[in-house]
C-alpha positions in Angstrom: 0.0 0.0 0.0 3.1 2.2 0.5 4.5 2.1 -3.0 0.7 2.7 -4.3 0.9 5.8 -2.4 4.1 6.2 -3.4 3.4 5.7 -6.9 0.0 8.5 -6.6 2.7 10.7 -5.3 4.6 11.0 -8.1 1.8 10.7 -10.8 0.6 14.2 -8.8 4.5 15.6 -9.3 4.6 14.7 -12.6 1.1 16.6 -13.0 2.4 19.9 -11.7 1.9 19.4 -7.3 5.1 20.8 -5.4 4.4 18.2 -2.0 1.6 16.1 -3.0 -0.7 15.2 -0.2 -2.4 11.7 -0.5 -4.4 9.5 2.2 -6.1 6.0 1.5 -9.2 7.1 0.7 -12.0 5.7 3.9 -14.6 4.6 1.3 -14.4 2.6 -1.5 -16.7 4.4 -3.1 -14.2 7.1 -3.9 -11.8 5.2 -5.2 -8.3 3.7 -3.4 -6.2 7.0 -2.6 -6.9 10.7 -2.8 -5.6 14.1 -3.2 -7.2 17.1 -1.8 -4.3 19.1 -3.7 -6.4 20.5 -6.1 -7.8 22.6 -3.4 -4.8 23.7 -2.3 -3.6 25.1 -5.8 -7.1 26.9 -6.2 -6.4 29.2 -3.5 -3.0 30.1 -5.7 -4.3 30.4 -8.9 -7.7 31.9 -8.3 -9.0 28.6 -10.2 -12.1 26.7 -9.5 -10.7 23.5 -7.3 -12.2 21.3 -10.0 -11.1 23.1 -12.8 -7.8 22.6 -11.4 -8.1 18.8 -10.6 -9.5 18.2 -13.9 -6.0 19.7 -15.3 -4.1 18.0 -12.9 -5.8 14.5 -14.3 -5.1 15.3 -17.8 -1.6 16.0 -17.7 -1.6 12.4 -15.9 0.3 9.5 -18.2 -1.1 6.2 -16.2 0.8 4.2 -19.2 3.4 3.1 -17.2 1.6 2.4 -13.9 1.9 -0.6 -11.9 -0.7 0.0 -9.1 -2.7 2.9 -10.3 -5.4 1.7 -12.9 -7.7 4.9 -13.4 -7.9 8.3 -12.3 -11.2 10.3 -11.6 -12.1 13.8 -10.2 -15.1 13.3 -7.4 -17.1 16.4 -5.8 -15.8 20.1 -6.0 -12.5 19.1 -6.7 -11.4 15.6 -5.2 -9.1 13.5 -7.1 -9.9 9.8 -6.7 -7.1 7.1 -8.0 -8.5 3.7 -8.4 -5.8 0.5 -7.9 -5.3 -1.9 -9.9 -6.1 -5.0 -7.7 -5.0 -8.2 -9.2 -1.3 -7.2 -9.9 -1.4 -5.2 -6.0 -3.1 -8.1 -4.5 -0.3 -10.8 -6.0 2.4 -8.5 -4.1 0.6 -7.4 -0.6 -0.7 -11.8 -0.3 3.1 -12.8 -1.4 4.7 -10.7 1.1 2.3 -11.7 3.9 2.2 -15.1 3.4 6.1 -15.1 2.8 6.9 -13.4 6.0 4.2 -14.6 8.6 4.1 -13.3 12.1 6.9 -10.6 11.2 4.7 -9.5 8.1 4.5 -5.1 8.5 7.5 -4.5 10.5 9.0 -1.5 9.5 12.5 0.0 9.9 11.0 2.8 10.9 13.2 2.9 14.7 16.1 2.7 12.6 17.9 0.6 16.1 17.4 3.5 18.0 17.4 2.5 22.1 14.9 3.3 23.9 13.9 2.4 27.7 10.3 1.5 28.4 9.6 1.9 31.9 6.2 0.3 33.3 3.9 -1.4 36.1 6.1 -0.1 38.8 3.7 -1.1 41.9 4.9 -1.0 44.9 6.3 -4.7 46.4 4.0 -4.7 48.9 1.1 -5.9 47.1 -0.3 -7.9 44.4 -1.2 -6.7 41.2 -4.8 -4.9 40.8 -6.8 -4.2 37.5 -5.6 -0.8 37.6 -2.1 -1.7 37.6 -2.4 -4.2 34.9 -3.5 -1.3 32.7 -0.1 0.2 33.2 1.5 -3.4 32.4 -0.7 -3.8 29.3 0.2 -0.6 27.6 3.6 -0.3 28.4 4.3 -3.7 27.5 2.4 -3.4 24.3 4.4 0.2 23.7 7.9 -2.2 23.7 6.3 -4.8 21.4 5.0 -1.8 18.8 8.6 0.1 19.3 10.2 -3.4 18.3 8.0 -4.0 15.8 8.9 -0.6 14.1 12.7 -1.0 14.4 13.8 0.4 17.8 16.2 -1.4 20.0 14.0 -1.6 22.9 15.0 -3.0 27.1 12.0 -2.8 29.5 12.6 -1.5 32.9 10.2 -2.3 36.0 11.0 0.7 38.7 10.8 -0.7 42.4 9.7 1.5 45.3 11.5 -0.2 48.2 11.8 2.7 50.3 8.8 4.1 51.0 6.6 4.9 53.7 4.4 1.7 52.2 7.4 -0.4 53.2 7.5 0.4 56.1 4.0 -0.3 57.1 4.1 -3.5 55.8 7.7 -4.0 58.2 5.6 -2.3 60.7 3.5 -6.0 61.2 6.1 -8.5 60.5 8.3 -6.6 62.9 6.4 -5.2 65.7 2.7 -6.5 65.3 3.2 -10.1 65.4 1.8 -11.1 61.8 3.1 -14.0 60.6 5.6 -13.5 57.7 3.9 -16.9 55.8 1.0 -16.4 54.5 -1.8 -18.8 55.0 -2.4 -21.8 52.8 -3.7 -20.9 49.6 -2.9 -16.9 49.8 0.2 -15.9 47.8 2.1 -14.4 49.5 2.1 -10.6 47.6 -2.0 -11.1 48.1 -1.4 -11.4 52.1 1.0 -8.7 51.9 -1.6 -6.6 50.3 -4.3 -7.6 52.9 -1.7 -7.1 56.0 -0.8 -3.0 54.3 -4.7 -2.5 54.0 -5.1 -4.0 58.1 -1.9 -2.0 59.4 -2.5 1.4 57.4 -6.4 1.3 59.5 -4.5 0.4 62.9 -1.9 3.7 62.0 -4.6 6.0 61.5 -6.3 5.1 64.8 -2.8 5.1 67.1 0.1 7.7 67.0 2.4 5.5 68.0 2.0 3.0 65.5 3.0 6.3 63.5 5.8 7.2 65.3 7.0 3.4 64.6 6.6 3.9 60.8 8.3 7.2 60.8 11.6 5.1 63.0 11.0 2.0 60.6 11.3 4.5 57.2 14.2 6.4 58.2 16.0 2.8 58.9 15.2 1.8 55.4 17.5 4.2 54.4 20.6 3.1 55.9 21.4 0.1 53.8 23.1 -2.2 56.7 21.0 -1.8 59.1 18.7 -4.8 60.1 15.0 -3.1 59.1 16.7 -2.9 55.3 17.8 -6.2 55.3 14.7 -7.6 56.5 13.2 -5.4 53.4 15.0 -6.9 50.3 14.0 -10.3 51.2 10.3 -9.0 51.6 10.8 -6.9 48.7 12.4 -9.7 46.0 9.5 -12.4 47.5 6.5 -10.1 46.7 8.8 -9.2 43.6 8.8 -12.8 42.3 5.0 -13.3 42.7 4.2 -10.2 41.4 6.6 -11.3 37.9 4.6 -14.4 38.1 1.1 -12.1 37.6 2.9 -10.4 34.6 4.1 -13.1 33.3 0.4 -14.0 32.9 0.0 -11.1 31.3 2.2 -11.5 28.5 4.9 -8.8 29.7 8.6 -9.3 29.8 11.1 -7.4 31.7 14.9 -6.8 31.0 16.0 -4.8 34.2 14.3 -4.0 37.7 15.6 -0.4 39.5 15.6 -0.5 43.2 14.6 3.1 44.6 17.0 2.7 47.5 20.0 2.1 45.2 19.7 5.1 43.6 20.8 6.1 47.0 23.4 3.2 47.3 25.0 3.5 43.8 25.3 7.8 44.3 22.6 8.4 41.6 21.2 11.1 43.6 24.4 12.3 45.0 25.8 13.1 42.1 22.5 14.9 40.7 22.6 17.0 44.0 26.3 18.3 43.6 25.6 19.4 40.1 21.8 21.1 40.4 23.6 22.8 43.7 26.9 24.4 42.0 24.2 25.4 39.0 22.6 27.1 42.1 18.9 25.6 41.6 19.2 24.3 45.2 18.7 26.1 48.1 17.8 25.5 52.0 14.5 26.9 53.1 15.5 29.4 56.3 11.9 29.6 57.4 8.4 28.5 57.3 7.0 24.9 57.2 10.0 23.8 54.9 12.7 25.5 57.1 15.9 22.9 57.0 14.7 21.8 53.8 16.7 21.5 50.2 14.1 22.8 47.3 14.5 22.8 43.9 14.0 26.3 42.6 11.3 26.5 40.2 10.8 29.9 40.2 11.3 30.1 36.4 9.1 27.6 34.9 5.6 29.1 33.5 3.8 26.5 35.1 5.2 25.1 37.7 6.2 28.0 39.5 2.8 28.7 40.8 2.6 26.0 43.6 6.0 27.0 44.4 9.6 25.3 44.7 9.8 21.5 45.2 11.1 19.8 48.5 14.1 17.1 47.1 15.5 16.0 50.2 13.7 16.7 53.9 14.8 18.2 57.2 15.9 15.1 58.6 18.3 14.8 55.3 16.0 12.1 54.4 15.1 12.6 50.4 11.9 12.6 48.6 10.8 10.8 45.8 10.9 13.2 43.1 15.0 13.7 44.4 14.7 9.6 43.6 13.7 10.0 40.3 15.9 13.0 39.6 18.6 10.6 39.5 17.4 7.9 37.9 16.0 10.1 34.8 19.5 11.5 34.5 21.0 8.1 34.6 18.3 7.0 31.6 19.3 9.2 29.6 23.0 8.8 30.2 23.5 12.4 32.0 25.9 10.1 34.8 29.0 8.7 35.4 27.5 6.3 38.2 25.6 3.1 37.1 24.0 0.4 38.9 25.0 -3.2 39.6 23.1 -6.2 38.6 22.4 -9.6 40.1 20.0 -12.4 38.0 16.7 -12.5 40.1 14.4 -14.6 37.6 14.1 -15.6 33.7 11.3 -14.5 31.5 9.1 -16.8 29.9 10.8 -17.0 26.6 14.0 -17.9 28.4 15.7 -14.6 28.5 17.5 -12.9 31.9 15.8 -10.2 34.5 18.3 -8.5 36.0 17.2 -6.7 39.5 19.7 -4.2 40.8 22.1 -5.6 43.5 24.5 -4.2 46.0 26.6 -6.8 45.6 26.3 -7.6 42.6 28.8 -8.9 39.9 26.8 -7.9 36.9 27.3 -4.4 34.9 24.9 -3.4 31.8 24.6 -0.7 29.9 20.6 0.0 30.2 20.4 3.1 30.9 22.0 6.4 27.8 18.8 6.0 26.2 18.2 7.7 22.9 14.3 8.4 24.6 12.4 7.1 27.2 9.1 6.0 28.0 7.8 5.9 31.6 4.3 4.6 31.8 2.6 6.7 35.0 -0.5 7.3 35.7 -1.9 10.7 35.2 -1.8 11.7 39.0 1.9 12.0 38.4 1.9 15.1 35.8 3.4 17.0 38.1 6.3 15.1 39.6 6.9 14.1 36.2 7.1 17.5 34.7 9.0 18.9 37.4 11.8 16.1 36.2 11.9 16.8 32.9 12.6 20.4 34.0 15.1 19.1 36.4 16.5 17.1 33.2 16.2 20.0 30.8 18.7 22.0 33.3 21.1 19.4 33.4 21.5 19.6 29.3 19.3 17.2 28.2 16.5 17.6 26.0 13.5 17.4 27.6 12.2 15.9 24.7 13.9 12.5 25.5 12.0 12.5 28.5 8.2 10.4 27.5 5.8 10.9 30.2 2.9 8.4 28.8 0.3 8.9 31.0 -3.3 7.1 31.3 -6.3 7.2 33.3 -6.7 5.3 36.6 -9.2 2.5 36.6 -12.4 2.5 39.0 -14.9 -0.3 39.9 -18.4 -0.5 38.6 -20.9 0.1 40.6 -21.7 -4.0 40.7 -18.2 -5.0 41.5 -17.9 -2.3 44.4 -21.0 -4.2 45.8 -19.2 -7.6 45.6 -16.5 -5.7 48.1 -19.7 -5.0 50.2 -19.4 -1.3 49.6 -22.0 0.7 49.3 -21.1 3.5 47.1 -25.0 5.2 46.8 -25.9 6.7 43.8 -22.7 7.0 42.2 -22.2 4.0 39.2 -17.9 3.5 39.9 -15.3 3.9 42.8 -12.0 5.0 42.7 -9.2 1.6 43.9 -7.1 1.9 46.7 -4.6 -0.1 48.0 -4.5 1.4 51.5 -8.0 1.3 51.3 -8.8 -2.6 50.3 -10.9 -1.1 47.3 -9.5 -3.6 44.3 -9.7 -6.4 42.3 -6.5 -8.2 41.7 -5.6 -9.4 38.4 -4.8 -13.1 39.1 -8.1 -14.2 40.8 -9.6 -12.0 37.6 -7.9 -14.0 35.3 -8.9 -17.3 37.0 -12.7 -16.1 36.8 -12.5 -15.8 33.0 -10.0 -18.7 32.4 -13.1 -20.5 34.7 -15.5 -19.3 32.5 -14.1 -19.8 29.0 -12.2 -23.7 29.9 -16.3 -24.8 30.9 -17.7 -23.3 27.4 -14.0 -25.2 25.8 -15.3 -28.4 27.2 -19.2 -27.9 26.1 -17.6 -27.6 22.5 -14.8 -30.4 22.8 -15.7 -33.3 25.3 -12.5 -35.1 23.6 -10.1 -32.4 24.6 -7.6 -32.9 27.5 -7.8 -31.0 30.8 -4.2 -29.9 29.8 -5.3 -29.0 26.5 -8.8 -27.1 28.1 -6.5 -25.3 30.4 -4.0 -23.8 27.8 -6.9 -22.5 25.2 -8.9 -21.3 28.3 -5.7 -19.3 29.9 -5.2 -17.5 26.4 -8.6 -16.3 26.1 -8.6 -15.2 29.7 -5.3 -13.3 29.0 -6.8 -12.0 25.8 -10.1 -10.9 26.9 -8.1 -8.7 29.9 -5.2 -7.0 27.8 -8.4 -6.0 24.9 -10.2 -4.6 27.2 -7.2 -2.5 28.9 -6.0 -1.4 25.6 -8.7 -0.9 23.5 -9.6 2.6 25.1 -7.6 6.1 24.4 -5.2 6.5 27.4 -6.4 9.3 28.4 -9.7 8.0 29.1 -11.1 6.4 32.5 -11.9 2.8 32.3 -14.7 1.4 34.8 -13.6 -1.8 35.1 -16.5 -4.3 35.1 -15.5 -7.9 35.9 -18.8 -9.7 33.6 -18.1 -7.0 30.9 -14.2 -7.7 31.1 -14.7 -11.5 30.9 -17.4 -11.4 27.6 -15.4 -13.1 25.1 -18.3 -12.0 22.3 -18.4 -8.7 20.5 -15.5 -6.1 20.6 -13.4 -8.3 22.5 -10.1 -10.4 22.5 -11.5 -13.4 22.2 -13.3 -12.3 18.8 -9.9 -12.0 17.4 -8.9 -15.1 18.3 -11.8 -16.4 17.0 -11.2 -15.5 13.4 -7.6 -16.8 13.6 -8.9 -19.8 14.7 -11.3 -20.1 12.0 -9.0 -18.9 9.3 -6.5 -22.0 10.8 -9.3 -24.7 10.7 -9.8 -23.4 6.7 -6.6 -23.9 6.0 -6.3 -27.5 7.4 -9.4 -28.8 5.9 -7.9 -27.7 2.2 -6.8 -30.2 -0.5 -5.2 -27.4 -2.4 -1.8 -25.1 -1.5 -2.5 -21.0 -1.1 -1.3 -19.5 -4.4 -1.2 -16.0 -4.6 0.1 -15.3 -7.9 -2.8 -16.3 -10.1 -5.4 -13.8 -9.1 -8.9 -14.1 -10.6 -9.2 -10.9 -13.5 -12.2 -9.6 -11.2 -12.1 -9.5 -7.3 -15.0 -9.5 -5.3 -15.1 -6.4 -3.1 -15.1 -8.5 0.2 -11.7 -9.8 -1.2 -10.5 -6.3 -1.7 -11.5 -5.1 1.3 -9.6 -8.1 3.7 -6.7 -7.6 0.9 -6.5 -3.8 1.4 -6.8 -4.0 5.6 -3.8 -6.7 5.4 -2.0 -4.4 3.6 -2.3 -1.5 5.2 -0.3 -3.0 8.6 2.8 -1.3 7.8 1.4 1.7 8.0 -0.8 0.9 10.8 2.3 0.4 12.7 4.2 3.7 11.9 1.0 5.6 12.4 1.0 3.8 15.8 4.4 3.7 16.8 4.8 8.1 15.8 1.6 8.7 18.3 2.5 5.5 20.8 -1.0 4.6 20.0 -1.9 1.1 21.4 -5.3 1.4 20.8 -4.6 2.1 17.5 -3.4 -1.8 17.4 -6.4 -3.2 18.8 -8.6 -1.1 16.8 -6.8 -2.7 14.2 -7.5 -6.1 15.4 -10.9 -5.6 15.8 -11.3 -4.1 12.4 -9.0 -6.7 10.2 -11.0 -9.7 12.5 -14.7 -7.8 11.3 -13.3 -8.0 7.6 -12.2 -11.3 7.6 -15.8 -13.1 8.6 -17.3 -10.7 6.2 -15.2 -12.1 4.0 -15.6 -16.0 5.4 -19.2 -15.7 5.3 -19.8 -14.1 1.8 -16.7 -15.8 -0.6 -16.5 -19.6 -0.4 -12.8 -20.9 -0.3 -13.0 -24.6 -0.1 -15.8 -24.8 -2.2 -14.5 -22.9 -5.1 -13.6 -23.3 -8.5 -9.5 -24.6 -8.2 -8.1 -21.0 -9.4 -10.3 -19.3 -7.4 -9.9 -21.4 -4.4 -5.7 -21.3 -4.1 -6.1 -17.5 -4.6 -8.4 -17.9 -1.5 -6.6 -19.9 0.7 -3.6 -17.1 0.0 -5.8 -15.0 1.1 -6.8 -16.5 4.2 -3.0 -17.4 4.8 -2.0 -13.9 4.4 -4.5 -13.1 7.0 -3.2 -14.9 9.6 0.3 -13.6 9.1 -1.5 -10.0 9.8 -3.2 -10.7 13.0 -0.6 -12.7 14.0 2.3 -9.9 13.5 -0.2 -7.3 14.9 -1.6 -9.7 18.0 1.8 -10.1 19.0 2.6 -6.7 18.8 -1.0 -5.9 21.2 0.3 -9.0 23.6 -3.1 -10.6 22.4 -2.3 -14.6 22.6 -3.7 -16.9 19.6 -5.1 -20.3 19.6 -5.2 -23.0 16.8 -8.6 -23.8 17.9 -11.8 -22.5 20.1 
């Protein structure tokens, strides 16, 4: 579809147009690809906009063509170019079905690197819905950066530090909870049920909050007994939590510590430099007095809730001071650098390295080209005040991606499974502290529940093995759909019955139509042939033909506005085709020439949802 573009382009320079401007036209109607240039030149030359396209068209030679087969002018002044199908259908099938799942990957990235930072929650917890819409779309951002030519590592950023930490410390320590869970609770669920007891008991006795504020400040001195007992709390709720994401689809290269930002002089060195550039300064009175801000009395915007607190009174620092450092050390603004230690390997065999004081490991992840941190929304300010922080240091701020998304509240039916009564309002905003959640791995069982008992309705000869595997991937795919279908920027109400449909716009309808397409394919007595197209398509072949080709750009389009749902919405559309096409062109029954054009056509279909479900983290099955 490029090079038809391509070749419209220059039929329009030939004609006379300085920069043409051609799209893929949305209805077939009018035509394959069109040019609104005409319009453009009016305004120059005082012409009527169809007087001038009518020019342009005549001064077109279409002779020596390969794609374009006819030009027309359409309305005031459109100008409609029609393809030639057969010959473009031979080369967009022969390409598909010659490459498979890496069929539209473009070169786009040109090995650019690039750090993808996501999911981030806190190790005292497991994973809720809301969090597995930040694992979802930053792990599909790294398959779509890959997938476009960028040299991508994923990064998982581990608060072990905070004030959370020390709550959950708090119990094991000082409150007598048990530090094993009971049977059948993992143990990052427990962990998540103990912070939710613990945070109530804090509010209601000041000293519990005095033994918080004692257990913190001890989690910053990295021999002392509080931090030890930490990392192995920290990497035992980090394992289970890997476990959940692993579920998920996701794949990490590298997880950051908070603390050693501390331990490796991250920080340090970002403090001596902001300081001699004089953007630091001690607060000599008032409710900050004793405290090291960062001045940000010159920013248009953030100046007006005034200068931002990096490191406390009690020299303890803040957060944002954290992710000072560890922005400037993405982006290669430091001569410090973490050590590693292997903690796990991913699914697909390959290493997660976890930050290690002692470690033996070095790697190069950070000196990114650009990089991506997936936050939610509630963090625009922290994060803007960093890429200030970085923009001071020399870097372009640029390089600095805040993608930020929506939080995720419960419907008003799954808040009343929680036993909360939220009145008249129809969601509820999650909380952690608060026990408001859903967490993703019960979630996923629900669904898996539901779609291995509809598996075993429709194959009483399958295995429980096989049951299992099929219902797993249409559990994973209904979830990661839902969490990526919507615009970022939008809300999501999470509904559990709604998330676990696998009917209409979902996951599972995708899967669906690959499986179907499969099942054609392995009923035939002929081989796909692409290269003998029928003189005449039928428009329901065009239109499946034209979608499947269109992927390349699909992913550039994607990949230029980080646009997962611009992926899914592919999926959805490309899946919609395709049993239009199923139910309204025979294959197997065919006449033999016909038929092997067909089964191309079904084969080149499955190499497009297949390259574009792997790049949304949607899972396929052979079979329903």
């Amino acid at each position: 579809m490029r090079k038809l573009l391509e070749e419209v382009g220059r039929l329009l320079t030939y004609a006379g147009v300085g920069q043409p401007k051609v799209s893929l036209a949305k209805d077939a109607r009018f035509g394959d690809v069109t040019s609104s240039d005409a319009f453009d030149l009016a305004k120059k030359t005082g012409k009527k906009p169809i007087e001038v396209a009518k020019e342009l068209v005549e001064r077109m030679d279409l002779s020596r063509t390969v794609y374009v087969e006819r030009v027309e002018v359409a309305g005031a002044g459109y100008i409609n170019f029609h393809a030639r199908w057969p010959r473009l259908a031979v080369d967009i099938l022969t390409e598909a079905c010659e490459k498979g799942r890496s069929y539209g990957e473009t070169s786009m990235g040109g090995g650019q690197y690039v750090l993808v930072e996501h999911t981030s929650v806190n190790p005292n917890k497991a994973l809720h819905i809301g969090h597995a819409r930040n694992v979802c779309l930053g792990d599909s951002l790294a398959r779509l950066l890959k997938k476009n030519g960028y040299r991508v590592a994923v990064a998982n950023y581990i608060d072990d530090s905070g004030v959370q930490m020390a709550e959950l410390l708090l119990a094991f320590k000082h409150l007598g909870y048990s530090m094993e869970p009971p049977s059948g609770e993992k143990f990052d669920e427990y962990c998540g049920r103990v912070y939710t007891e613990v945070s109530k008991r804090i509010e209601a006795d000041p000293q519990l909050e005095n033994m918080r504020r004692q257990l913190a400040a001890q989690l910053e001195d990295p021999y002392s007994e509080t931090s030890q007992l930490n990392r192995l709390v920290v990497e035992r709720v980090l394992m289970e939590q890997l476990r959940t994401c692993w579920r998920l689809g996701a794949r990490y290269d590298v997880l950051n510590k908070e603390s050693d930002i501390l331990f490796f002089d991250l920080w340090s060195e970002v403090f001596k430099r902001l300081r001699e550039m004089g953007l630091l300064y001690v607060a000599e009175d008032g409710p900050k007095k004793g405290c090291w801000l960062f001045d940000l009395s010159s920013h248009p915007k953030l100046s007006k809730e005034g200068d931002e607190v990096v490191v406390k009174s009690d020299g303890s620092t803040t957060y944002v001071a954290r992710d000072f450092g560890y922005a400037a050390w993405k982006l290669g603004l430091l001569d410090k650098d973490f050590r590693y230690k292997l903690l796990a390997k991913n699914p697909d065999g390959s290493p997660v390295y976890i930050t290690d004081r002692g470690g033996a490991e070095t790697h190069k992840y950070g000196n990114a080209s650009f990089t991506i941190n997936v936050v939610d929304v509630r963090q625009k300010r922290p994060q803007e005040i960093v890429r200030y922080a970085l923009e001071k240091l020399g870097a372009d701020p640029s390089r600095y991606i805040h993608y930020a998304y929506e939080v995720v509240s419960l419907s008003k039916a799954d808040a009343e499974k929680l036993n909360l009564n939220i009145g008249e309002r129809g969601f509820v905003h999650m909380s952690g502290r608060g026990g408001i959640y859903v967490n993703v791995d019960p979630l996923l069982n629900y669904v898996k529940q539901k779609a291995a008992e509809g598996a075993r309705q429709r194959h009483p000869d399958w295995s429980d093995n096989r049951v299992s595997d099929v219902a797993e991937k249409i559990a994973v795919a209904a979830i990661r759909y839902f969490l990526i279908r919507a615009d970022p920027d939008k809300m999501i109400v999470f509904d559990s019955e709604e998330a676990s449909d696998i009917e209409g716009d979902t996951g599972p309808y995708i899967q669906y139509a690959y499986a179907r397409a499969t099942r054609i394919l392995e009923k035939a007595d002929s081989q796909p042939n692409p290269h003998n197209p029928p003189p005449t398509l039928d428009t329901k072949e065009i239109s499946l033909i034209k979608e499947i080709g269109i992927l390349p750009l699909v992913y550039e389009e994607a990949a230029r506005n980080l646009s997962v749902k611009r992926i899914a919405t592919y999926l959805r559309e490309l899946a919609f085709i395709f049993n239009d096409f199923y139910e309204n062109c025979p294959v197997l029954s065919a006449e033999e020439n016909v038929k092997v054009f067909r089964l191309a056509l079904v084969e080149a279909f499955r190499s497009a949802v297949s390259s574009a479900a792997e790049a949304a983290g949607i899972p396929l099955v052979e079979e329903m």
